[in-house]
VEXLUMSE-750528 format. One record per residue (C-alpha): x negated, y negated, z; chain. Coordinates in pm, whole numbers, always signed. Layout:
MIMAR       X       Y       Z  cadena
MIMAR       X       Y       Z       A
...
This chain:
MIMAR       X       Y       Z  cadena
MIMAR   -1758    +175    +211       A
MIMAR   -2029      -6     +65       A
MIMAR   -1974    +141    -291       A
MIMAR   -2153    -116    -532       A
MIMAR   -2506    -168    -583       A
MIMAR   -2667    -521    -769       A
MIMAR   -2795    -604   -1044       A
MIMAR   -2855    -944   -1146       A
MIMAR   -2821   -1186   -1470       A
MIMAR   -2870   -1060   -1832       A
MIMAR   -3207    -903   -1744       A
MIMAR   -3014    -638   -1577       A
MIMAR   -3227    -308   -1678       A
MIMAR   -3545    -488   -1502       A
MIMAR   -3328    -685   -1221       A
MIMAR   -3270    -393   -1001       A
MIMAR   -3217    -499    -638       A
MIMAR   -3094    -240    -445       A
MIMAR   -3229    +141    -541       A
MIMAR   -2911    +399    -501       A
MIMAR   -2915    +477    -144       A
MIMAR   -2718    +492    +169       A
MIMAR   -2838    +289    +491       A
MIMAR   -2766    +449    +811       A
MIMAR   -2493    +195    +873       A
MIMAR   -2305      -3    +582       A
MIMAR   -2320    -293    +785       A
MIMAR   -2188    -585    +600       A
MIMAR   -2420    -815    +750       A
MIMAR   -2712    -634    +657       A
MIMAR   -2587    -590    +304       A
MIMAR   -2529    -985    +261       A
MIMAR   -2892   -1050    +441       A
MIMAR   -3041    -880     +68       A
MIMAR   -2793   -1068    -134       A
MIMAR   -2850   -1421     +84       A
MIMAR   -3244   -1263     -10       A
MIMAR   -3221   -1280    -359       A
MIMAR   -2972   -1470    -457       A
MIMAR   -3043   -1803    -242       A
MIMAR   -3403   -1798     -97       A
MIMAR   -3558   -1684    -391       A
MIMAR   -3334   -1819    -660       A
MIMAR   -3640   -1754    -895       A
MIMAR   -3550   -1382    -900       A
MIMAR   -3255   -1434   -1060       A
MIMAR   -3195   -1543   -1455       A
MIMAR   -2977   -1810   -1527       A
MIMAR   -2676   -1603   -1591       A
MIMAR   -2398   -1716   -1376       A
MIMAR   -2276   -1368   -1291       A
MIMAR   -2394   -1106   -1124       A
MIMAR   -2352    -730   -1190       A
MIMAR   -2262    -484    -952       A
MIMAR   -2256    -102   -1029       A
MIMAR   -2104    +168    -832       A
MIMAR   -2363    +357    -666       A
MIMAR   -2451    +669    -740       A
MIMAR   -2282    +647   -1100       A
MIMAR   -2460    +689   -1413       A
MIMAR   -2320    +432   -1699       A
MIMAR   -2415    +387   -2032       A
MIMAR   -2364    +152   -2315       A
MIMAR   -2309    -116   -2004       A
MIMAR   -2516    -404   -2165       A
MIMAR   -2293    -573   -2444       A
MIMAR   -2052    -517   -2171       A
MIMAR   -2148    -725   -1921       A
MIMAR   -2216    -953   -2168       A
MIMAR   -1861    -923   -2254       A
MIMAR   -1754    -981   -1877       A
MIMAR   -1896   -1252   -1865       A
MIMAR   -1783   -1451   -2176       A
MIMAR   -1430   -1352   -2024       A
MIMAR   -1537   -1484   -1664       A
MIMAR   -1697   -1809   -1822       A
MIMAR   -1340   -1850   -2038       A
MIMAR   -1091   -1814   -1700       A
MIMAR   -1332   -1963   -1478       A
MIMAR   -1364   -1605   -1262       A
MIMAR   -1465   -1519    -955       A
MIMAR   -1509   -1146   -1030       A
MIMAR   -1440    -972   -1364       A
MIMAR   -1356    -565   -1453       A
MIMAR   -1271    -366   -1692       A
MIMAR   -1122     -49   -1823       A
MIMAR   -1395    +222   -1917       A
MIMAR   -1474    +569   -2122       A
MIMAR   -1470    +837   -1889       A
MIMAR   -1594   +1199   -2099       A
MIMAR   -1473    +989   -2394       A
MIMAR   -1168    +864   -2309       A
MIMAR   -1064    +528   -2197       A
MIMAR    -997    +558   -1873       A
MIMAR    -748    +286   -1809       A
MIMAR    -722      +6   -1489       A
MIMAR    -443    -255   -1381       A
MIMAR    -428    -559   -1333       A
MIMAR    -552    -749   -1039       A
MIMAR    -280    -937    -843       A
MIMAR    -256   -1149    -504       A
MIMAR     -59    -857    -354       A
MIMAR    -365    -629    -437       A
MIMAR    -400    -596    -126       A
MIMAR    -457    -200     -77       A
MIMAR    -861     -63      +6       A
MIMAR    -818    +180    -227       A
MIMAR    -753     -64    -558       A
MIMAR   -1000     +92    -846       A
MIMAR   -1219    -171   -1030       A
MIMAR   -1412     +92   -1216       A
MIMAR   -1773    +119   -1204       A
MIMAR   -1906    -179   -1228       A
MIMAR   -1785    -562   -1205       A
MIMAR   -1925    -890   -1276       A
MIMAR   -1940   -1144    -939       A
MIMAR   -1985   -1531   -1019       A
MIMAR   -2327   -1611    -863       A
MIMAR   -2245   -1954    -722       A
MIMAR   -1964   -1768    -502       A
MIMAR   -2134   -1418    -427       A
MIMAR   -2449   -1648    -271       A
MIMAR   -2184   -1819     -93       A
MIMAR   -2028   -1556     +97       A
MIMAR   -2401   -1405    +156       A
MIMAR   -2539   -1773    +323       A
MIMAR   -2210   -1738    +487       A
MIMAR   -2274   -1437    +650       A
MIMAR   -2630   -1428    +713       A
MIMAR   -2649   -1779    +888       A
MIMAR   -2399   -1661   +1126       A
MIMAR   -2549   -1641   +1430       A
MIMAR   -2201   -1475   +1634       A
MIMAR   -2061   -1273   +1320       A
MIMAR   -1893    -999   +1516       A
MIMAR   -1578    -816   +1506       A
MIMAR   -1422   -1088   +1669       A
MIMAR   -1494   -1279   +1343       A
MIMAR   -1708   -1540   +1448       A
MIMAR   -1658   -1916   +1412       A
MIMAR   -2021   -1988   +1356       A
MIMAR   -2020   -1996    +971       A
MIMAR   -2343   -2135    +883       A
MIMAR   -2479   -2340    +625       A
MIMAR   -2198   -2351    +375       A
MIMAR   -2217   -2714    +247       A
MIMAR   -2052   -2851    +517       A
MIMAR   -1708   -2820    +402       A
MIMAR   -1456   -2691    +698       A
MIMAR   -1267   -2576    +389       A
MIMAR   -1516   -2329    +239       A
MIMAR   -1634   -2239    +546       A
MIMAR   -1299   -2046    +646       A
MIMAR   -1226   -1936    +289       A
MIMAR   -1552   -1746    +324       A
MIMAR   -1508   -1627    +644       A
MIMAR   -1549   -1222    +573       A
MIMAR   -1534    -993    +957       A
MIMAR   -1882    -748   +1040       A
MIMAR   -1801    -440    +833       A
MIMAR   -1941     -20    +907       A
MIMAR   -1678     +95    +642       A
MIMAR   -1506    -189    +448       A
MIMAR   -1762    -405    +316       A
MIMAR   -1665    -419     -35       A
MIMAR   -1283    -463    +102       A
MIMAR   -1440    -782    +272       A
MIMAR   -1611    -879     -19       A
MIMAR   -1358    -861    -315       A
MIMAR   -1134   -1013     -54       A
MIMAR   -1334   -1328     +25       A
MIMAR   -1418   -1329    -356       A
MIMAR   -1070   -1378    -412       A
MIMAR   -1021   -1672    -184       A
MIMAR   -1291   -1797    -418       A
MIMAR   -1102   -1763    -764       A
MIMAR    -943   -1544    -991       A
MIMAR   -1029   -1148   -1018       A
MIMAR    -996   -1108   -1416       A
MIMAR    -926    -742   -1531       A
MIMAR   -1036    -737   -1919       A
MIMAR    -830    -461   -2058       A
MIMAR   -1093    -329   -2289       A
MIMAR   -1343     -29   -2287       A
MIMAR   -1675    -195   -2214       A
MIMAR   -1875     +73   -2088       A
MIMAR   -1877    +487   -2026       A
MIMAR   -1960    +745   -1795       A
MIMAR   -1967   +1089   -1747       A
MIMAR   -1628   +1244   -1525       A
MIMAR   -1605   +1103   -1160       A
MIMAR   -1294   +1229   -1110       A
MIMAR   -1301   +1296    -707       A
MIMAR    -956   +1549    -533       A
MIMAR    -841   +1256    -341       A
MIMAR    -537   +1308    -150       A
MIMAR    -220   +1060    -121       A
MIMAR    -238   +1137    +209       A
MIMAR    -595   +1064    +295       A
MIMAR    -551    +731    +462       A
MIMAR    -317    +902    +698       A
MIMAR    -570   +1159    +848       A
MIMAR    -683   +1137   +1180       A
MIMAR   -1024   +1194   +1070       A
MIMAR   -1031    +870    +865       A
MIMAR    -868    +627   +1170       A
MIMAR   -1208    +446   +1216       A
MIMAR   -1184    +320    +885       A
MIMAR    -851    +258    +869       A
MIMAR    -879     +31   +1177       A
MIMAR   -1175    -200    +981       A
MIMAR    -964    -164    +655       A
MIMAR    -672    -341    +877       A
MIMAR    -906    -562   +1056       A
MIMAR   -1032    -732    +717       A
MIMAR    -691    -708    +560       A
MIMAR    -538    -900    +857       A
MIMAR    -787   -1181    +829       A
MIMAR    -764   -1214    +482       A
MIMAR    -367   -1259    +543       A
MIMAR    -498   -1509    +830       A
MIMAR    -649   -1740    +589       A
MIMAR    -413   -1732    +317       A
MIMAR    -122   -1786    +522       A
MIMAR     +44   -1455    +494       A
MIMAR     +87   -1294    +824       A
MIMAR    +405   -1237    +994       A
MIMAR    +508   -1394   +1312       A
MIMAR    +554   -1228   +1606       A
MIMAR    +787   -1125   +1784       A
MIMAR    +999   -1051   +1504       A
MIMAR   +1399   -1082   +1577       A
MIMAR   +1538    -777   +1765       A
MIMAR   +1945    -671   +1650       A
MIMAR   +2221    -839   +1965       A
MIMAR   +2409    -592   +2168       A
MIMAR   +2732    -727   +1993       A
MIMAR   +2528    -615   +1661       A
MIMAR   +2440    -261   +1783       A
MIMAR   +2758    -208   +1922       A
MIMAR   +2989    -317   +1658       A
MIMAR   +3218     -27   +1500       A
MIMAR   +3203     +52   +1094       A
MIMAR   +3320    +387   +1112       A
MIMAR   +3119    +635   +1125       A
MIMAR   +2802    +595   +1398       A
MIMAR   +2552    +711   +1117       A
MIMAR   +2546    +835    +779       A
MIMAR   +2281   +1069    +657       A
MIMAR   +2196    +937    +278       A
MIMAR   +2125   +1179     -23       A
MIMAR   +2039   +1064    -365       A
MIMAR   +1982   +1344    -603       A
MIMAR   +1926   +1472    -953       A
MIMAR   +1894   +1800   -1126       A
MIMAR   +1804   +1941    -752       A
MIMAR   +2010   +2271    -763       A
MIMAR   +1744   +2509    -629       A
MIMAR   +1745   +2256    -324       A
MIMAR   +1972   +2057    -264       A
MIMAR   +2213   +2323     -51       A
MIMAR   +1905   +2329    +201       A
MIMAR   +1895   +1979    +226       A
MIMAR   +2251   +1913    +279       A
MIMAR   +2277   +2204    +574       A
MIMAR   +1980   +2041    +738       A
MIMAR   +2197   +1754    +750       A
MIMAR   +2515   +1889    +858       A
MIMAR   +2376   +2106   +1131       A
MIMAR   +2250   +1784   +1360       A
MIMAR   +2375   +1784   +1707       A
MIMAR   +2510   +1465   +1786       A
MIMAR   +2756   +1300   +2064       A
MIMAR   +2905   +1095   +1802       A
MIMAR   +3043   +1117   +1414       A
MIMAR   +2867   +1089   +1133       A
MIMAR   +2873   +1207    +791       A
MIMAR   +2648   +1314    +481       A
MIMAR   +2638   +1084    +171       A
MIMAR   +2545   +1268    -143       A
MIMAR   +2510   +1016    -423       A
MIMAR   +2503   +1243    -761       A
MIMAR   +2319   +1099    -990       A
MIMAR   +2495   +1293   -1296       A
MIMAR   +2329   +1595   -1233       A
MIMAR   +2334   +1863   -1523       A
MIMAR   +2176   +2158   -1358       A
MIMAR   +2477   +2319   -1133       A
MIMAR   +2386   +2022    -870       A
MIMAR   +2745   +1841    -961       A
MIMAR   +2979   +2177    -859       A
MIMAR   +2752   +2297    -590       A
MIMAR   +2759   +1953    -409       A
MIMAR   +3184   +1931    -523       A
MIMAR   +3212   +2289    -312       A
MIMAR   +3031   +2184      -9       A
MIMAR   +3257   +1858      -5       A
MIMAR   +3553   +2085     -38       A
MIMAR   +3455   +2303    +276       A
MIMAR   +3336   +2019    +485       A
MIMAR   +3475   +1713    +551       A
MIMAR   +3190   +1543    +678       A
MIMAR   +3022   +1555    +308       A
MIMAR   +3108   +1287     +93       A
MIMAR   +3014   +1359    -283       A
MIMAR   +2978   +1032    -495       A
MIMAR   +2917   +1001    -863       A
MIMAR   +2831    +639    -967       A
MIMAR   +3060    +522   -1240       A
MIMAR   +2677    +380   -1383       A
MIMAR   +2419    +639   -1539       A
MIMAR   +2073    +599   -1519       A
MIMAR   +2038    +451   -1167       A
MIMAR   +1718    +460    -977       A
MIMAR   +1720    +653    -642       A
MIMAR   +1709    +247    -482       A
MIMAR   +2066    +218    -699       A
MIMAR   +2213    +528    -566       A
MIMAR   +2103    +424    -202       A
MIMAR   +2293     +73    -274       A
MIMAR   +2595    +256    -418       A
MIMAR   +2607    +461     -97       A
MIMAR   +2549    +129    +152       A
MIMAR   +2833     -23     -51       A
MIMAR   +3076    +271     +38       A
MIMAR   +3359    +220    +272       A
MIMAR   +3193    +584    +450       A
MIMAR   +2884    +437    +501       A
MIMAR   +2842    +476    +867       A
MIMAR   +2677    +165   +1106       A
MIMAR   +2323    +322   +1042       A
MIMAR   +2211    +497    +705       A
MIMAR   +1934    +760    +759       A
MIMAR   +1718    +910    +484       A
MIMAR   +1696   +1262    +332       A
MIMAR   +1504   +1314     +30       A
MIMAR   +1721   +1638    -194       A
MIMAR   +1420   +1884    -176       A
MIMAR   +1344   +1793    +203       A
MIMAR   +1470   +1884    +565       A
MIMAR   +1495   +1788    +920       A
MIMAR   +1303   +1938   +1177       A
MIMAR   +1533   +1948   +1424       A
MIMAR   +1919   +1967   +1523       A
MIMAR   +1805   +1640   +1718       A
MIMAR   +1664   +1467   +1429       A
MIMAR   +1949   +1238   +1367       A
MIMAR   +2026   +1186   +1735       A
MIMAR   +1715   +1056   +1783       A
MIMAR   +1686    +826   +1536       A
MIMAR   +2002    +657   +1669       A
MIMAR   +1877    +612   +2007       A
MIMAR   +1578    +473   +1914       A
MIMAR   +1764    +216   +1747       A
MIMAR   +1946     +74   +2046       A
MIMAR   +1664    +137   +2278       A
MIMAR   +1432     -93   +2049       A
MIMAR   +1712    -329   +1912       A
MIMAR   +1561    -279   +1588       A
MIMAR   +1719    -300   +1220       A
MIMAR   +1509     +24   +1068       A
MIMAR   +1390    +279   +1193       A
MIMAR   +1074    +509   +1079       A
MIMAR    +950    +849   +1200       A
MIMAR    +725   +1112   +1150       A
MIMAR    +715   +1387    +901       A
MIMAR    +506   +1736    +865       A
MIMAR    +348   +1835    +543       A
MIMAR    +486   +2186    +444       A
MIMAR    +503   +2431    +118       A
MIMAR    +792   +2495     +27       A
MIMAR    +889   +2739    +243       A
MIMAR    +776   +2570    +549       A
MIMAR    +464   +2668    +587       A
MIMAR    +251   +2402    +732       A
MIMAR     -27   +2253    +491       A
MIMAR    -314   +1980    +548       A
MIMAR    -315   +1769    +699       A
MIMAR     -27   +1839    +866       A
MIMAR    +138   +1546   +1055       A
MIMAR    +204   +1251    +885       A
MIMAR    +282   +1025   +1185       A
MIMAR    +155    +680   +1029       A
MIMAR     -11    +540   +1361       A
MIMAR    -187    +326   +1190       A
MIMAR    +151     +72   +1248       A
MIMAR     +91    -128   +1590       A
MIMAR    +359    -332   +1727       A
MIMAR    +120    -606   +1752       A
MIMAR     +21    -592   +1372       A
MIMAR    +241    -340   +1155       A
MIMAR    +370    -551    +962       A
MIMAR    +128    -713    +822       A
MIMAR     -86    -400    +791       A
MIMAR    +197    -300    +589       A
MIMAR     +71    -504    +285       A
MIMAR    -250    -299    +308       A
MIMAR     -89     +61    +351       A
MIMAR     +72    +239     +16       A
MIMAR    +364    +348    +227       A
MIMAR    +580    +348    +623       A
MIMAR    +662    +651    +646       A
MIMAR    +964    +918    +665       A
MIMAR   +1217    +970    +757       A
MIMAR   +1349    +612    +722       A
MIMAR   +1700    +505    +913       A
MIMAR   +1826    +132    +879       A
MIMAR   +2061     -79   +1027       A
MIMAR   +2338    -103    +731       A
MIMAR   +2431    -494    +768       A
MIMAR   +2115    -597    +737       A
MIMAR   +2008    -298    +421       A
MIMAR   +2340    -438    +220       A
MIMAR   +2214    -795    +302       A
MIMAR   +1858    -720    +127       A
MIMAR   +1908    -436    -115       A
MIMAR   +1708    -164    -240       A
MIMAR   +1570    -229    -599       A
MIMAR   +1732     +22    -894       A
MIMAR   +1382    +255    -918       A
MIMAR   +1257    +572    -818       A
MIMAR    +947    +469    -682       A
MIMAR    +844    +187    -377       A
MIMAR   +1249    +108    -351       A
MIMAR   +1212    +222      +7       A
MIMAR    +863     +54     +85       A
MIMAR   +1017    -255     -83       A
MIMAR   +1288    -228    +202       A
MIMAR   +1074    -189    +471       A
MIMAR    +831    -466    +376       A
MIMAR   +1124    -744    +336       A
MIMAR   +1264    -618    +708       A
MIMAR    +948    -617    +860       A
MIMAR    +921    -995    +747       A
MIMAR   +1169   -1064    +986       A
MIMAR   +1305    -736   +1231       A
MIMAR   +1162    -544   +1454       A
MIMAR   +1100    -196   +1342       A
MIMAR   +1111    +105   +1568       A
MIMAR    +838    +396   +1537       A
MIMAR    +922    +736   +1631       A
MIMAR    +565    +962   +1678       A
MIMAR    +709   +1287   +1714       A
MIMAR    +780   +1472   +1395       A
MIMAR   +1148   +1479   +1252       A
MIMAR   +1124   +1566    +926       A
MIMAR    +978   +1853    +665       A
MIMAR    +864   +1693    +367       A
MIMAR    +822   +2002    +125       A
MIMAR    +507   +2001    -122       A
MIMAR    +608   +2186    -481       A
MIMAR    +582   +2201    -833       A
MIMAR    +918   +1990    -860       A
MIMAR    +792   +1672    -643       A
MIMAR    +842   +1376    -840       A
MIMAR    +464   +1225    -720       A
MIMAR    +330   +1581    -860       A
MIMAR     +39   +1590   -1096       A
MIMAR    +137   +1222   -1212       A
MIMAR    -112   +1171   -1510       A
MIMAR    -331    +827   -1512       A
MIMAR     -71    +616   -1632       A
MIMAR    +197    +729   -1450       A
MIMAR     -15    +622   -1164       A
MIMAR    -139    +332   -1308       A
MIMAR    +249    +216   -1357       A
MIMAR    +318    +315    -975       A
MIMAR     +16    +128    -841       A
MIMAR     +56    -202   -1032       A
MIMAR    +466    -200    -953       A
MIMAR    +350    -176    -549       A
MIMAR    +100    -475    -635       A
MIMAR    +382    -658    -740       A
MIMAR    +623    -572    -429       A
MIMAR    +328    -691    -236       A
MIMAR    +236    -999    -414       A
MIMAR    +623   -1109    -394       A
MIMAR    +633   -1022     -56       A
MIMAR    +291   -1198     +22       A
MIMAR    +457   -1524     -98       A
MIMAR    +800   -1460    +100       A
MIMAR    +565   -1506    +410       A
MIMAR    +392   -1790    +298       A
MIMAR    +696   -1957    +224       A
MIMAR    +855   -1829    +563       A
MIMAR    +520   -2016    +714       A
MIMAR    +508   -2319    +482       A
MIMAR    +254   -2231    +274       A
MIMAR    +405   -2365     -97       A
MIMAR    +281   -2255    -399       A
MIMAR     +89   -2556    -494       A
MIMAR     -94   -2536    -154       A
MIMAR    -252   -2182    -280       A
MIMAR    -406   -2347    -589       A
């Protein structure tokens, strides 16, 4: 959405350009037509600061002038395009991360207000407003931008409804640096808004997700960072090579007594026309896990109970440790220890997708229950916002792929999970989609359960803060695996 509203130069308190209200449409043309109004026909309106202020609408902030002051000492010192900051919220500083190239996710929080270089906010508005065939197609008319081929396609920002500000701090970015100054320089009153994890996944919210992908893709368009496509599909003599078992279903846990016997009968009750087995990699429980997990091994072949010979591993170490085990079957398929299948056809299905798509992972769809099954909103999680055509690249943009997750061992053992407990599977999935083909099942297979003993429950600001910024890194790292893959170099992006 078009969250920000402007205010220009050091006479900010008399400088207000846009009033806080919502246009019919949040049309990004329309909104650069004002800024191309003030900020390069009638340059007069404007001081001679060289950055811009732009405040989240509808947001009462105080204290914000020795702040922006402050933003923009720190923009002139690292030559910025855009500069934010961390804030008071009800009196206490309300922390934000640091910006990175693999920021790449709509949702990133800048705060309530930023500071935009003027030189390269009027740029992106001429850019836009002289376009005389800006569509959705993105136009190639560019208008009057100097002349320069070169900053006419680094500008180059798609007709918005939703993601305007996306666009925006995306082209702004092409421009130069987005500074995060890790100070308090302003306050406001509490903002917190109940936003769910799963809200970019609701069916409700698909128009904007499709514009959120639309810019996003672009953006990856200019900087060199899309994947080719096709991507390589697994050979017949791949698929149909023998490593024991057809399929092992993988169970890293900890301290999971009250669920872990659930999970593991979920597993073991599959109906399948070949062998498999059920992986439980014990993380050194000390909760009863150990002996309940020891017992079911006892009474059933088919459960293998492992017990790393290393404490402390992440739940990407224990899946390693379990794709390094002579039982790990030709195809490792996920169960979280508090979750369960759907189905007795859950695993079989998963299988045949992966020979009917020749595909090295596999990703399907999960429900959203309590923990006793009970369906809660919004229900199916079926992630359809992944296209052949584009889903891996609008992978960059998404926080996660999906469950349950199945992969092709070889190629898992050849990559590797990294040893955390959070993004080690998105991690995975990004680096195969780089290169594989990855096969989408729509049809739910899995229960993911919703209680109090979630790991992603009630995480606290900087628990969230440390999960965002570690999935800005997988994506920045990943970003420049592509651009390397397409011969972009490092020195090119300077």
């Amino acid at each position: 959405m078009n969250e920000f509203d402007y205010i220009c130069g050091s006479e900010w308190l008399e400088a207000l350009l846009r009033e806080n209200q919502q246009s019919e449409t949040d049309d990004i043309s329309a909104l650069f037509m004002e800024l191309y109004d003030n900020f390069v026909r009638n340059p007069d309106k404007v001081s001679d600061s060289e950055y811009v202020l732009l405040k989240k609408r509808g947001t009462e902030i105080h204290n914000l002038k020795r702040g922006f002051e402050r933003m923009i000492s720190v923009g002139r010192m690292t030559d910025a395009s855009m500069v934010y900051s961390d804030f008071y919220e009800d009196g206490i500083i309300h922390p934000l991360i640091d910006y990175q190239e693999g920021s790449l996710r709509d949702d990133f929080d800048f705060g309530h207000a930023i500071a935009v270089r003027k030189r390269d906010l009027s740029a992106v508005a001429e850019c836009i407003s002289s376009s005389s065939s800006f569509s959705s197609e993105y136009g190639t008319d560019m208008g009057n931008c100097g002349g320069n081929i070169n900053t006419m396609m680094r500008l180059k920002v798609p007709a918005c409804r939703y993601a305007a500000f996306y666009a925006l701090r995306l082209a702004l970015s092409r421009c130069g640096a987005i500074v995060h100054v890790s100070e308090p320089l302003y306050a406001v009153d509490s903002s917190r808004q109940d936003v769910s994890q799963f809200d970019y996944v609701n069916p409700r919210n698909r128009e904007v997700q499709m514009e959120m992908e639309q810019v996003c893709t672009s953006h990856l368009e200019l900087i060199g960072g899309t994947v080719r496509m096709p991507q390589e599909q697994l050979l017949p003599s791949e698929l149909n090579s023998k490593m024991g078992v057809e399929a092992s279903v993988i169970i890293p846990v900890f301290n999971r007594v009250r669920t872990i016997k659930d999970a593991i009968l979920s597993a073991l009750s599959q109906k399948a026309d070949f062998d498999f087995n059920v992986i439980v990699v014990d993380n050194h429980s000390t909760d009863g896990t150990t002996d309940l997990v020891r017992q079911m091994s006892e009474s059933d072949h088919r459960v293998v109970h492992l017990i790393p010979d290393e404490e402390g591993l992440g739940i990407g170490g224990c899946w390693n440790y379990a794709l390094d085990s002579r039982w790990c079957g030709k195809f490792a398929v996920q169960l979280d220890s508090d979750d369960l299948y759907s189905s007795e056809k859950t695993l079989s299905k998963i299988v045949e997708c992966f020979y009917s798509e020749s595909c090295a992972m596999v990703i399907g769809s999960y429900t959203l229950t309590d923990f006793d099954g009970n369906v809660i909103p919004p229900g199916l999680i079926d992630h359809s916002e992944w296209t052949a055509e584009n889903g891996p690249n609008n992978a960059l943009r998404i926080n996660g792929l999906g469950a349950p997750r199945a992969f092709y061992t070889p190629v898992a053992r050849s990559i590797r999970f990294p040893n955390v407990s959070y993004g080690e599977d998105y991690a995975m999935g990004l680096a195969i989609s780089r290169k594989y083909r990855i096969g989408r099942i729509w049809e739910s297979l899995y229960m993911c359960r919703r209680w109090e003993g979630n790991s992603d429950a009630a995480l606290n600001i900087e628990a969230q803060n440390r999960n965002n910024l570690y999935k800005d890194r997988l994506r920045s790292w990943e970003l420049s695996a592509r651009q390397l893959q397409n011969g972009v170099k490092q020195y090119d992006k300077k």
